[in-house]
C-alpha positions as CSV (number, residue, x, y, z in Angstrom):
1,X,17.9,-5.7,-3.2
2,X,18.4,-5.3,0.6
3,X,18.7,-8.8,2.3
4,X,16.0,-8.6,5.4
5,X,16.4,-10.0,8.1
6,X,13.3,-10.0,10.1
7,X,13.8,-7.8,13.6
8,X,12.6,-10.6,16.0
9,X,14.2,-9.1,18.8
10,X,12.9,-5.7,18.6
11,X,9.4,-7.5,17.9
12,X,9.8,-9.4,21.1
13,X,11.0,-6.5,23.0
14,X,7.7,-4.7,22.9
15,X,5.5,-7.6,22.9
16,X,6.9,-9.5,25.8
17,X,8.5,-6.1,27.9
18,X,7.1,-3.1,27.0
19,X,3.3,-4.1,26.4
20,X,3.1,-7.5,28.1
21,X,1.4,-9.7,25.1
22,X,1.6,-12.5,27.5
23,X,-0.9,-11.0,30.3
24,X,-3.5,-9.8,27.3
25,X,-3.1,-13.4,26.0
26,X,-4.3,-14.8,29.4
27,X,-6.8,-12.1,29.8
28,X,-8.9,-12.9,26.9
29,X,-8.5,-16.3,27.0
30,X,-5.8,-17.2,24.0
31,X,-4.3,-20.2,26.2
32,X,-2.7,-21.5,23.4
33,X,-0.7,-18.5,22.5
34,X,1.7,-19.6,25.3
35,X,5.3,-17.4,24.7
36,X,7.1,-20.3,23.6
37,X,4.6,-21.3,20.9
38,X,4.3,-17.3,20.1
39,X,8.3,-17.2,19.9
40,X,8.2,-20.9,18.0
41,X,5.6,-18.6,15.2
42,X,8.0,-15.7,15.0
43,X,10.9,-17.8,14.3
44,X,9.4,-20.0,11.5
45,X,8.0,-16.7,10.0
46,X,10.9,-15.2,10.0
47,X,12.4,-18.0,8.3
48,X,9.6,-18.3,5.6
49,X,9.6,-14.1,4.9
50,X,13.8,-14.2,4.8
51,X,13.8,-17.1,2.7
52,X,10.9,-17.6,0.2
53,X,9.4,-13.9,0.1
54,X,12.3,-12.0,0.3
55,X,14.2,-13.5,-2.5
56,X,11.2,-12.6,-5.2
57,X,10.3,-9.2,-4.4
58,X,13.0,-7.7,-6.7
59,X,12.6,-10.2,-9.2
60,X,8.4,-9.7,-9.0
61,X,8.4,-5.8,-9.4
62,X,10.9,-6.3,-12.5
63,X,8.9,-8.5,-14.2
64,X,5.2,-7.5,-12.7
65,X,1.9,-8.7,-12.8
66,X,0.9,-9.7,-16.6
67,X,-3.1,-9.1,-18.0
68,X,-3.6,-11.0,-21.0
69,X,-7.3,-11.5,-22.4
70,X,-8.9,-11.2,-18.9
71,X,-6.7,-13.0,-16.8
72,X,-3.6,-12.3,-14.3
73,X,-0.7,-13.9,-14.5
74,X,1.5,-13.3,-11.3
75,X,5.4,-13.0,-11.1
76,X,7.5,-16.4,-11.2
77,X,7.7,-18.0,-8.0
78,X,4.7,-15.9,-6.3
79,X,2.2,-18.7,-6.7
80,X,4.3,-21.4,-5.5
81,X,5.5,-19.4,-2.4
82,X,2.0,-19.1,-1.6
83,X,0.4,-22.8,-1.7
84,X,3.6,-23.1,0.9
85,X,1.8,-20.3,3.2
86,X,-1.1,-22.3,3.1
87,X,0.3,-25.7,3.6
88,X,2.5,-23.5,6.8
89,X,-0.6,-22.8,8.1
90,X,-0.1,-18.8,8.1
91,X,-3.5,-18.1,6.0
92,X,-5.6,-19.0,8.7
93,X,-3.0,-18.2,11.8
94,X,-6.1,-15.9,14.1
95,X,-8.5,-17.0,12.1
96,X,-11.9,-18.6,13.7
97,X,-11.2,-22.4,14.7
98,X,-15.3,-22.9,13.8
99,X,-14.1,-22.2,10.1
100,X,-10.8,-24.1,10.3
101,X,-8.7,-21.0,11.9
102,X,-6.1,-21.8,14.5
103,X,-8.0,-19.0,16.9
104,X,-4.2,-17.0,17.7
105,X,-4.6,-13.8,18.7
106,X,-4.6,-11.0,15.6
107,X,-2.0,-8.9,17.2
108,X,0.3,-12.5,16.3
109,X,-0.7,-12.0,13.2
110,X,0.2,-9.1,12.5
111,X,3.6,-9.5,14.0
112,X,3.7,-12.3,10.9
113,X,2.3,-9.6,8.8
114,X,4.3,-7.1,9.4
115,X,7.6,-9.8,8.2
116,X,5.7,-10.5,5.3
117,X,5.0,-6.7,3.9
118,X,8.9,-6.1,4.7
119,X,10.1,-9.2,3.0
120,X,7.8,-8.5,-0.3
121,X,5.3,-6.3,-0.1
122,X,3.8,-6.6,-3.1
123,X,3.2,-10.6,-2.7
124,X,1.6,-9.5,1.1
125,X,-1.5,-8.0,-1.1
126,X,-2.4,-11.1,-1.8
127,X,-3.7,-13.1,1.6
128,X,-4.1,-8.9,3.4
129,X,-6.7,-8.3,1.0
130,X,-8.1,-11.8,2.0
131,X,-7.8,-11.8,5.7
132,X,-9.8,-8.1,5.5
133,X,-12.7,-10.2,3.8
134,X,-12.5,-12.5,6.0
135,X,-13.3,-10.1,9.0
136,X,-16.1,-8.5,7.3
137,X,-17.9,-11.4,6.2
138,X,-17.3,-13.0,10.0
139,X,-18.9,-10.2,11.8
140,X,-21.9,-9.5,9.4
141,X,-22.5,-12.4,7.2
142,X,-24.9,-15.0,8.0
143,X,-24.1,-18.7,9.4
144,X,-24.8,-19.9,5.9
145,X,-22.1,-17.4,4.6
146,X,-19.8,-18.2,6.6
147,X,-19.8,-21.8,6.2
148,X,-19.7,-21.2,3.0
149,X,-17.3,-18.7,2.5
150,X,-15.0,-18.5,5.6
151,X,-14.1,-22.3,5.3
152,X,-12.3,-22.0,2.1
153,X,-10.7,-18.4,2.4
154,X,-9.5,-19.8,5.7
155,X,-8.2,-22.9,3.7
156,X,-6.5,-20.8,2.0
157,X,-8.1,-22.0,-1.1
158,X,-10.2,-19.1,-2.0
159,X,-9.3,-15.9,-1.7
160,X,-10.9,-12.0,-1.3
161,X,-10.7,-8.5,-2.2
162,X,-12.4,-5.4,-1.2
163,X,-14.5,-3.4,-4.2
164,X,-15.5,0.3,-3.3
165,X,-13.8,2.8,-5.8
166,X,-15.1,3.1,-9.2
167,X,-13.5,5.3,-12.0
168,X,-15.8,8.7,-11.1
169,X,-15.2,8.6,-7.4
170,X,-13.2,7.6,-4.6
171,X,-13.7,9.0,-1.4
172,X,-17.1,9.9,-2.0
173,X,-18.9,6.5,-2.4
174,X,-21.8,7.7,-1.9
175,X,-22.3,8.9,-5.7
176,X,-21.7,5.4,-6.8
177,X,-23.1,3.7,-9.5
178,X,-23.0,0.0,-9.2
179,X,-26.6,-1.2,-9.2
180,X,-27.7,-4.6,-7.6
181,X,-30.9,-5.5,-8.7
182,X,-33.2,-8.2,-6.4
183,X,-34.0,-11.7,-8.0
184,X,-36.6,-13.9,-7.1
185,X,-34.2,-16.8,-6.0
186,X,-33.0,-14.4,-3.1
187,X,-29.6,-13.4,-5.0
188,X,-29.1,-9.7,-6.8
189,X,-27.9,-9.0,-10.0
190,X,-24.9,-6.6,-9.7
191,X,-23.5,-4.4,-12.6
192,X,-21.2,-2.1,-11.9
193,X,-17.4,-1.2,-12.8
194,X,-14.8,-0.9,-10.4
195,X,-11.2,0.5,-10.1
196,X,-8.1,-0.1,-8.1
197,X,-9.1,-3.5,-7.1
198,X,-5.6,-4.9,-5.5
199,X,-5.6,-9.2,-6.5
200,X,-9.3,-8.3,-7.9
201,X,-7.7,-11.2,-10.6
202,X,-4.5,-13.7,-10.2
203,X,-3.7,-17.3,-10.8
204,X,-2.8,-18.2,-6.7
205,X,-6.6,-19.5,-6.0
206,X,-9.5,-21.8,-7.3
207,X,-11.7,-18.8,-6.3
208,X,-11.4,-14.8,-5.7
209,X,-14.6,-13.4,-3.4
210,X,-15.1,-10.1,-3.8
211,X,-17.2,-8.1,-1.7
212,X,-18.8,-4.9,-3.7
213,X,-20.5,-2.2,-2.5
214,X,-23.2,-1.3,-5.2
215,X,-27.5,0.6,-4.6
216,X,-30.2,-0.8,-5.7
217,X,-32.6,1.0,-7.7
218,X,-34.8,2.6,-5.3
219,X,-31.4,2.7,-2.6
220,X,-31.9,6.4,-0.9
221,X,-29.0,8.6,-2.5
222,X,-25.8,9.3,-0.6
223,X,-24.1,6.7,1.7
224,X,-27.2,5.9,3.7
225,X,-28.2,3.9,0.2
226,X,-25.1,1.7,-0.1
227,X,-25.3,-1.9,0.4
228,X,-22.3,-4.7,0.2
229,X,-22.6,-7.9,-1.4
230,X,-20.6,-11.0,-1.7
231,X,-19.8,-11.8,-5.4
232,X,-17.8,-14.9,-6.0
233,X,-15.5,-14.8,-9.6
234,X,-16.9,-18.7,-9.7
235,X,-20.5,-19.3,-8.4
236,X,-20.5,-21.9,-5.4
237,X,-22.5,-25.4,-6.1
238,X,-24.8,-27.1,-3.9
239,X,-21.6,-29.0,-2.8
240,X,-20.0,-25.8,-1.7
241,X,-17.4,-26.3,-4.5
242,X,-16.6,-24.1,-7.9
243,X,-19.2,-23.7,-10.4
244,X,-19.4,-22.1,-13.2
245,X,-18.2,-18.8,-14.2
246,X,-20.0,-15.6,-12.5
247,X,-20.7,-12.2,-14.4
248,X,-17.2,-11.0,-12.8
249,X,-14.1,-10.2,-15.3
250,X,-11.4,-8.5,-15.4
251,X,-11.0,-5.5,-17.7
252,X,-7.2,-4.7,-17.1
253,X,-4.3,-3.8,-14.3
254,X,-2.9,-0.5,-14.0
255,X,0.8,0.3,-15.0
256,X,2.0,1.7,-11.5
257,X,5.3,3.4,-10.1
258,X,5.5,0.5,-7.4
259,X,3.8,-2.8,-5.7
260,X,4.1,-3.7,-9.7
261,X,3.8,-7.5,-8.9
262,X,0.0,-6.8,-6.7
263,X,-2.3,-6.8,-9.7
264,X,-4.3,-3.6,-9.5
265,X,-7.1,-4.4,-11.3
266,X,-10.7,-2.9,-13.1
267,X,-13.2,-5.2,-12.6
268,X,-16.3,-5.8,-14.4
269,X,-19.7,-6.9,-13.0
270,X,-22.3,-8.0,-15.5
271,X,-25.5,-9.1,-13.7
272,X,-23.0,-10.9,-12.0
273,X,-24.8,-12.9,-8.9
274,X,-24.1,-11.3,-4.8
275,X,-25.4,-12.0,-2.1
276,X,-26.4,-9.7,0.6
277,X,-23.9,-9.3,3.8
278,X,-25.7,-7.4,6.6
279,X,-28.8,-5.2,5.8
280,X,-29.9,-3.2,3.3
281,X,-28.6,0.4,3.2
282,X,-25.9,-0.6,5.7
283,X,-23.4,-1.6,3.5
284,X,-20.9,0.8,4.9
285,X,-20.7,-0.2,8.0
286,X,-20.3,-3.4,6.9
287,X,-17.3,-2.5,5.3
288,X,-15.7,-0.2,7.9
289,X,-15.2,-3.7,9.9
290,X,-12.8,-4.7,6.8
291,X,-11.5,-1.0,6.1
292,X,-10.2,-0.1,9.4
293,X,-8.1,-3.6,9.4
294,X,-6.7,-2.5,6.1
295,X,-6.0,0.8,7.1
296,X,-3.9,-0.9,10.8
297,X,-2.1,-2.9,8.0
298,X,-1.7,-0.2,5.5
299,X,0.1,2.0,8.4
300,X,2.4,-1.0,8.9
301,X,3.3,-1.1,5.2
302,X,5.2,2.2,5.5
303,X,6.9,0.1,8.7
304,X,7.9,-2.3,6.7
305,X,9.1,-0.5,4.1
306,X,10.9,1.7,6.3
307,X,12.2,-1.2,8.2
308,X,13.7,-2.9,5.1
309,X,15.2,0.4,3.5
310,X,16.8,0.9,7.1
311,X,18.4,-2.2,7.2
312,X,20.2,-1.8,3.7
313,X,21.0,1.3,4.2
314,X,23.2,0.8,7.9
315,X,24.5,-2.3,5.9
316,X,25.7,-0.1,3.0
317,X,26.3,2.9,6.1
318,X,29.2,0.3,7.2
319,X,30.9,-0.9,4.4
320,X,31.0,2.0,2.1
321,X,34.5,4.3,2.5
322,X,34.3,8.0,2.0
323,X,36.9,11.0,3.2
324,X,38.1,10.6,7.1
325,X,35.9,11.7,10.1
326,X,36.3,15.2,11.2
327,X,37.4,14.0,14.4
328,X,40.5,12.2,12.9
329,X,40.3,8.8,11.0
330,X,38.4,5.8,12.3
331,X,39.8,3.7,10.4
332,X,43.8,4.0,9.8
333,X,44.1,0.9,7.9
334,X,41.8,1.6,5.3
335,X,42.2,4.5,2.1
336,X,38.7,6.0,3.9
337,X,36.1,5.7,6.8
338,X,33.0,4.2,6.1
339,X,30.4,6.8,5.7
340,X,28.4,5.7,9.2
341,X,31.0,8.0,11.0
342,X,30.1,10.9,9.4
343,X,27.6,13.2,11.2
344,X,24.7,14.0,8.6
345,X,24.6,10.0,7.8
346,X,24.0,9.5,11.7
347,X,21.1,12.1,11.4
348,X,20.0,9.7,8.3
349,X,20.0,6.6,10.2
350,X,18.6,7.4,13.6
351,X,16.0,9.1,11.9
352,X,14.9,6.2,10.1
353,X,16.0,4.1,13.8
354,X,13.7,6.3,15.6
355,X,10.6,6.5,13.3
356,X,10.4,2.5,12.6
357,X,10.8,1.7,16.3
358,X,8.4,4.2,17.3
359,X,6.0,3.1,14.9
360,X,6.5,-0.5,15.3
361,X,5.3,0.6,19.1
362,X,2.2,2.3,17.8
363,X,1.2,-0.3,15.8
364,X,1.9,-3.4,18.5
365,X,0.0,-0.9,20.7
366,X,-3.2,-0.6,18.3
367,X,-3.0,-4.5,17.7
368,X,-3.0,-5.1,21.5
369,X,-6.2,-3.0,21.7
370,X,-7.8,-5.1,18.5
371,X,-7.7,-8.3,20.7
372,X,-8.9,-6.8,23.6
373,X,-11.6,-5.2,21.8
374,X,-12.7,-8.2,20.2
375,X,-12.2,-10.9,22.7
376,X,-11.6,-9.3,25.9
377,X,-15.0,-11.1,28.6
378,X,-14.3,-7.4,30.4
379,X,-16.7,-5.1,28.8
380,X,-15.4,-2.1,30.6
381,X,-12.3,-2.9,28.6
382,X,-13.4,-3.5,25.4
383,X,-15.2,-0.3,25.9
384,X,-11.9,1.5,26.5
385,X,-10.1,-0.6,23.7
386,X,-12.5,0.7,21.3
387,X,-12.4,4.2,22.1
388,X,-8.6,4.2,21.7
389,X,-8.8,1.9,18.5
390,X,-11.2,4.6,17.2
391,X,-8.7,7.8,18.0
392,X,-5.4,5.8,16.9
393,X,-6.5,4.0,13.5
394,X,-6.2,7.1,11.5
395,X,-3.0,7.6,13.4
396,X,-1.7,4.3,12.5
397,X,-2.3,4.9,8.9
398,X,-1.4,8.4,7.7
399,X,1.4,8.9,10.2
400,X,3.0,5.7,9.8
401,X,2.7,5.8,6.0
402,X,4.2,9.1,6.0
403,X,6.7,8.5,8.1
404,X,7.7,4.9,6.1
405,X,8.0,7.7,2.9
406,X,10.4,9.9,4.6
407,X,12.4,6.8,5.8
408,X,12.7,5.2,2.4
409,X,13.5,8.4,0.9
410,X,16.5,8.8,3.5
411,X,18.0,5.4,2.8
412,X,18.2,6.2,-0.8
413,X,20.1,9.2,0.2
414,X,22.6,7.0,2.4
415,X,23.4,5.4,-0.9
416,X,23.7,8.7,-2.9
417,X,24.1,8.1,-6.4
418,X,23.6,4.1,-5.9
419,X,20.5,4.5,-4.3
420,X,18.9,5.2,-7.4
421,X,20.1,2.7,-9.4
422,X,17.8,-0.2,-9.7
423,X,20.3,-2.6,-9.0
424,X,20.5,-1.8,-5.2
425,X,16.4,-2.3,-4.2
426,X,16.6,0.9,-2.2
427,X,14.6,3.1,-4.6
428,X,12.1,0.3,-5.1
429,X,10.9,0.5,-1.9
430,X,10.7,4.2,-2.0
431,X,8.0,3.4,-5.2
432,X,6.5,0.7,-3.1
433,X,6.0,3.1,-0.3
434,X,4.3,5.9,-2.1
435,X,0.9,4.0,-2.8
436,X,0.7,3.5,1.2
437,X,-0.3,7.5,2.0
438,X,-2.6,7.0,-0.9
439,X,-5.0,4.2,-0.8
440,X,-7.6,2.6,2.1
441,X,-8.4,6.4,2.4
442,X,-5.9,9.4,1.6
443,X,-4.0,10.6,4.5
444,X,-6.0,14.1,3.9
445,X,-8.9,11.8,4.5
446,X,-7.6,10.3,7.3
447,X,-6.7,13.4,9.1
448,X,-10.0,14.7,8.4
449,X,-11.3,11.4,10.2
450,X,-8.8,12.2,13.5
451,X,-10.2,15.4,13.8
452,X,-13.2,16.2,12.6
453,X,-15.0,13.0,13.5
454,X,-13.1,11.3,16.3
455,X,-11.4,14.5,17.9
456,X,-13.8,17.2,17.4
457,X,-17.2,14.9,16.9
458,X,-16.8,13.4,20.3
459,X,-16.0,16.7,21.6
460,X,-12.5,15.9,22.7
461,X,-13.6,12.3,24.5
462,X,-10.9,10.4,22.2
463,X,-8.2,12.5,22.5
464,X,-8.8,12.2,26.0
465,X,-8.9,8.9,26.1
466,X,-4.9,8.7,25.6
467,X,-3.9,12.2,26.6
468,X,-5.2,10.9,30.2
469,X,-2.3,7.4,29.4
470,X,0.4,10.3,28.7
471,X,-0.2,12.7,31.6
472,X,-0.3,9.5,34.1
473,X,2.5,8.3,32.4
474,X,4.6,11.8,33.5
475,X,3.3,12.6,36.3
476,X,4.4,9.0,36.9
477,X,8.2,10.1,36.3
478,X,8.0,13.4,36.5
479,X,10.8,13.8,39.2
480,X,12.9,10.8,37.2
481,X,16.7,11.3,37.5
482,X,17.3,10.3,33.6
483,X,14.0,11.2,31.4
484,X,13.1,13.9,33.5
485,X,13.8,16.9,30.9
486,X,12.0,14.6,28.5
487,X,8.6,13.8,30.9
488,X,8.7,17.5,31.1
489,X,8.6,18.0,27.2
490,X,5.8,15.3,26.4
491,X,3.8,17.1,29.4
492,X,4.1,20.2,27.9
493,X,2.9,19.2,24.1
494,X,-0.1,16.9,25.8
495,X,-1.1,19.9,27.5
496,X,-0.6,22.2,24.1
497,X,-2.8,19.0,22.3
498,X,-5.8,19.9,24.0
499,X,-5.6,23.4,24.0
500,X,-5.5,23.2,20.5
501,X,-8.0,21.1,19.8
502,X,-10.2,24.1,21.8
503,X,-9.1,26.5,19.8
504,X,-9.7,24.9,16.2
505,X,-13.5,24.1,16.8
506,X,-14.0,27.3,18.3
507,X,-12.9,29.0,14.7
508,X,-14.7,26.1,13.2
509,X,-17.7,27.3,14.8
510,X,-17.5,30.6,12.6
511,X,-15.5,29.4,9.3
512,X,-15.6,25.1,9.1
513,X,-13.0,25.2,6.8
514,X,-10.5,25.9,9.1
515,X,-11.0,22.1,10.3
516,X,-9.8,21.6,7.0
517,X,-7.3,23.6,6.9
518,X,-5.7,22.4,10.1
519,X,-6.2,18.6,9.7
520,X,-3.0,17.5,8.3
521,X,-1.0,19.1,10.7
522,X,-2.9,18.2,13.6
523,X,-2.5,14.5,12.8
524,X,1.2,14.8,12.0
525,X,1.5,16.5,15.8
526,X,-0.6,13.8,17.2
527,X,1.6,11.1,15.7
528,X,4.8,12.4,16.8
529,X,3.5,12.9,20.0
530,X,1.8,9.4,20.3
531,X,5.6,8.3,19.3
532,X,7.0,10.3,21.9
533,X,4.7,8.4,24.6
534,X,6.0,5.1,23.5
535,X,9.7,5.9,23.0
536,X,9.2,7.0,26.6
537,X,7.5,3.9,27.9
538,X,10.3,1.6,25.9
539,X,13.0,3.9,27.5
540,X,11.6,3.1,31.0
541,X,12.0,-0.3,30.6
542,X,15.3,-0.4,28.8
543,X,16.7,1.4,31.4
544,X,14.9,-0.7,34.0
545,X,16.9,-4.6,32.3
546,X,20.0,-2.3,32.0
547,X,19.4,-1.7,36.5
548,X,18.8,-5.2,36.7
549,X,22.4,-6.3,35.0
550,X,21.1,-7.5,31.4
551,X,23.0,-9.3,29.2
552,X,22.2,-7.7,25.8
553,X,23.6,-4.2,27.3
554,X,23.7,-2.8,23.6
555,X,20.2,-3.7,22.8
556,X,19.0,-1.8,26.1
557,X,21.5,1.4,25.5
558,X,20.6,2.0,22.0
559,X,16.8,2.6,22.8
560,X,18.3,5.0,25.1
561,X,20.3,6.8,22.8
562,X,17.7,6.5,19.9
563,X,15.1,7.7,22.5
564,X,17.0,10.3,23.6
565,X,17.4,11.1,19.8
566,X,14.2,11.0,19.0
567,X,13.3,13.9,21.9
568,X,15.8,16.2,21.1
569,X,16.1,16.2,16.8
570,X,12.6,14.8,15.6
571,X,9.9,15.1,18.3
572,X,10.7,19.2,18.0
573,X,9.0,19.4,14.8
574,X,5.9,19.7,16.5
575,X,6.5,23.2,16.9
576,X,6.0,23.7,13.4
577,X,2.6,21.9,12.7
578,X,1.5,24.2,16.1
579,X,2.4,27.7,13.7
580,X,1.1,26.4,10.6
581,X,-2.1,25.0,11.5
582,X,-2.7,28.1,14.3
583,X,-2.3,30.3,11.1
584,X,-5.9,29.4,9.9
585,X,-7.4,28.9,6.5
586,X,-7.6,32.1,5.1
587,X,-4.0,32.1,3.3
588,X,-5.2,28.7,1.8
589,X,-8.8,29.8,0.8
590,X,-8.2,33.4,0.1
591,X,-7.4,32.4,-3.6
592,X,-10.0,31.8,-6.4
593,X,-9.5,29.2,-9.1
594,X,-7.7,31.6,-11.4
595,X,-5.7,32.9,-9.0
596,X,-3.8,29.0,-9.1
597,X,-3.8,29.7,-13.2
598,X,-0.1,29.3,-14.5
């Protein structure tokens, strides 16, 4: 497996230079999160993900999460290295101080979340699953609920899942068939079966809450009847401590291609006692506030996947010897070159360079507008944080996932043969990667979400609330020396962005389906060129320290390079989402069913 070695220094580089965490700190009040105590976190993070995490994630997916007779056992060393997260304090990092939280700022967090995923993602499943609880039940539960419940998952001593899919839909929740039923003590008897329930079971806490969306019986059909309920695997006593054992079990865990140590579990619910979060029939909004925080750290999974699949492969890049460089040897003293001389395995790495970085600037971005939103006293701002939190979480997810995909695939392909041999970790995190595009909402789903609800269902507000951040952000250096032949390419495809959004809903207005049809590769345009914004705004400032005499010359020069990189080989690939989703949906839907027969 790939030693990681967290990337504090890129981290840094964007929160301190390119996005100013410090200033957003002040601004909404996070007085603690001072940059020395923020740099103090990142370092003892780093420590805990290199050194505990990291060493278990090849051992966990070999020997997996274990189901025997309703109960999970988790991989050796997994339930020790998280009672030290708790005793570290990480659980409850931006957590509420009135339930025992330290009160950080989320976008910290995350920074911490983002080491953990790379280190071992599988083992992250465990408190993200929790902390995306924890956010739902703050901003809908009731005082009572919260004491109850946000104290101990806090702690660190309880911990929390999500429950929506069940085995005869996914997507479509509205056809669900959970039933809560309403008791006379105030509680509801839920019964139900769900699927896919990531750390629905495990042996890391006293207590697992699960929050379930389930109807009652005279629930109106569809989504607008869909309430969510807190059900706790152990009832709570008077004292607030375990009782005894709900109507919660677990029927089994899934045998999956990757995150084999998260247990991925069915859950039963016999008239198992919830509690009602929120109103009646508004159970979906409830969980949206938990969703869209999943689907943030979803999008960083493929990050971190990509992250850690880039770092063994330049490792592997520089010590592995094959033929002599067309351009004479590099090496005299040695039988071959090492293979990072060669062109193609250049195109390999500054691929994967350019998408991680990029992302990692998206996602920083979209974490910086959480806090705002959230905690900003400005309302004007939290207005505008919103709005761009709304456009970019689908973004975040699908783009990011795919892109982690493609960069796991390519460091595989550094290794050739080797990189699909177990023995190396590389094509482990390609089969961790794959479940990211996949769950908290497909990335279909999700580019159905950009553009059908957000893009075209606000009739191009959302899109312009960021187009207007990259035309300012030309125009800004639109006679710049260096970056001018790239201001001028961005302007060009933020123009082309709204003109095609113009076009697509006026043929949706005759033939919907071509929103459809055009979805997937309007996202995949919009996230390269959301990346190309921020490569620009990270290029700006490198080339501003590199002015200003900087010490850590090769830092600043290789964001130039990788920028300029990133312009010329990758960013041009918007071209070909433009033809394919200006081509329209009649080659897709032209076919019947048994036209597809083999």
């Amino acid at each position: 497996m790939p030693d990681y070695k967290a990337p504090l220094r890129d981290m840094r580089f964007l929160m301190d230079e390119v996005f100013d965490y410090p200033a957003t700190y002040a601004a909404i009040g996070a007085v603690d999160a001072t940059p020395d105590l923020v740099g103090a976190i990142l370092e003892e993070g780093a420590k805990f993900c290199e050194q505990v995490l990291a060493p278990l994630n090849r051992s966990g997916d070999e020997e997996g999460a274990v189901w025997k007779d309703g109960e999970v056992t988790t991989p050796k060393g997994f339930k020790e290295a998280f009672a030290q997260y708790v005793e570290g304090g990480w659980n409850g990092l931006a957590s509420d101080p009135a339930y025992g939280g330290q009160g950080l700022p989320s976008s910290l967090a995350m920074a911490i979340g983002e080491m953990v995923a790379a280190a071992n993602t599988s083992w992250g499943m465990y408190p993200g699953l929790t902390h995306g609880a924890m956010s739902a039940i703050h901003a809908h539960g009731s005082e009572e609920q919260k004491q109850t419940y946000l104290t101990k998952l806090t702690e660190g001593r309880w911990t929390g899942t999500m429950c929506l899919t069940e085995p005869h839909c996914g997507t479509d929740l509205g056809i669900i068939k959970t039933r809560a039923v309403p008791q006379a003590d105030g509680s509801y008897a839920v019964s139900g079966t769900k699927i896919f329930i990531s750390a629905g079971e495990h042996d890391m806490s006293e207590n697992i809450v699960h929050l379930v969306l389930a109807k009652l019986p005279d629930a109106p059909a569809g989504t607008k009847g869909i309430s969510l309920f807190i059900v706790p695997k152990f009832n709570v006593g008077a004292d607030g401590e375990v009782a005894e054992r709900n109507g919660v079990s677990c029927g089994s865990i899934e045998h999956k291609m990757g995150i084999k140590a998260s247990a991925t579990c069915v859950m039963n619910f016999d008239s198992a006692k919830g509690f009602l979060i929120g109103e009646l029939n508004k159970g979906l909004n409830c969980m949206f506030t938990m969703m869209n925080h999943a689907r943030l750290g979803t999008g960083m999974q493929g990050l971190c996947n990509g992250e850690a699949s880039y770092q063994g492969a330049l490792r592997y890049a520089n010590d592995r010897l094959q033929m002599r460089s067309l351009t004479g040897p590099k090496a005299p003293d040695k039988p071959a070159d090492p293979i990072i001389v060669h062109p193609d395995v250049r195109r390999m790495l500054l691929t994967m360079k350019s998408l991680n970085e990029g992302c990692r600037a998206l996602g920083y971005f979209t974490a910086q507008l959480l806090d705002i939103a959230h905690r900003s006293p400005d309302e004007e701002k939290r207005e505008e944080a919103e709005g761009l939190l709304a456009f970019l979480t689908p973004i975040c997810k699908a783009f990011m996932t795919e892109a982690g995909l493609e960069a796991t695939s390519l460091g595989m392909q550094v290794f050739g043969g080797h990189g699909y041999i177990r023995e190396w970790g590389m094509e482990q995190l390609m089969r961790d990667a794959r479940i990211a595009p996949i769950y908290e909402g497909t990335n279909g789903i999700q580019a159905l979400d950009l553009l059908g609800r957000k893009v075209l269902g606000s009739q191009g507000k959302l899109l312009r609330g960021f187009s207007k951040r990259v035309h300012k952000l030309c125009e800004a250096n639109a006679e710049h020396g260096k970056f001018k032949a790239q201001v001028a390419q961005l302007a060009k495809l933020n123009q082309q962005w709204g003109e095609m959004v113009q076009q697509i809903g006026m043929a949706a207005m005759k033939n919907p389906d071509e929103v459809g049809a055009a979805s997937v590769d309007f996202l995949m345009f919009s996230g390269y060129v959301v990346l190309a914004h921020f490569w620009l705004q990270m290029a700006l400032v490198a080339e501003q320290k590199l002015a200003e005499g900087s010490s850590e010359k090769a830092f600043y020069e290789s964001k130039l390079m990788t920028c300029e990189f990133y312009f010329k080989r990758i960013l041009p690939r918007t071209a070909a989402h433009q033809l394919a989703l200006a081509a329209g949906s009649d080659c897709m839907m032209q076919m019947t069913p048994e036209h597809f027969a083999v």
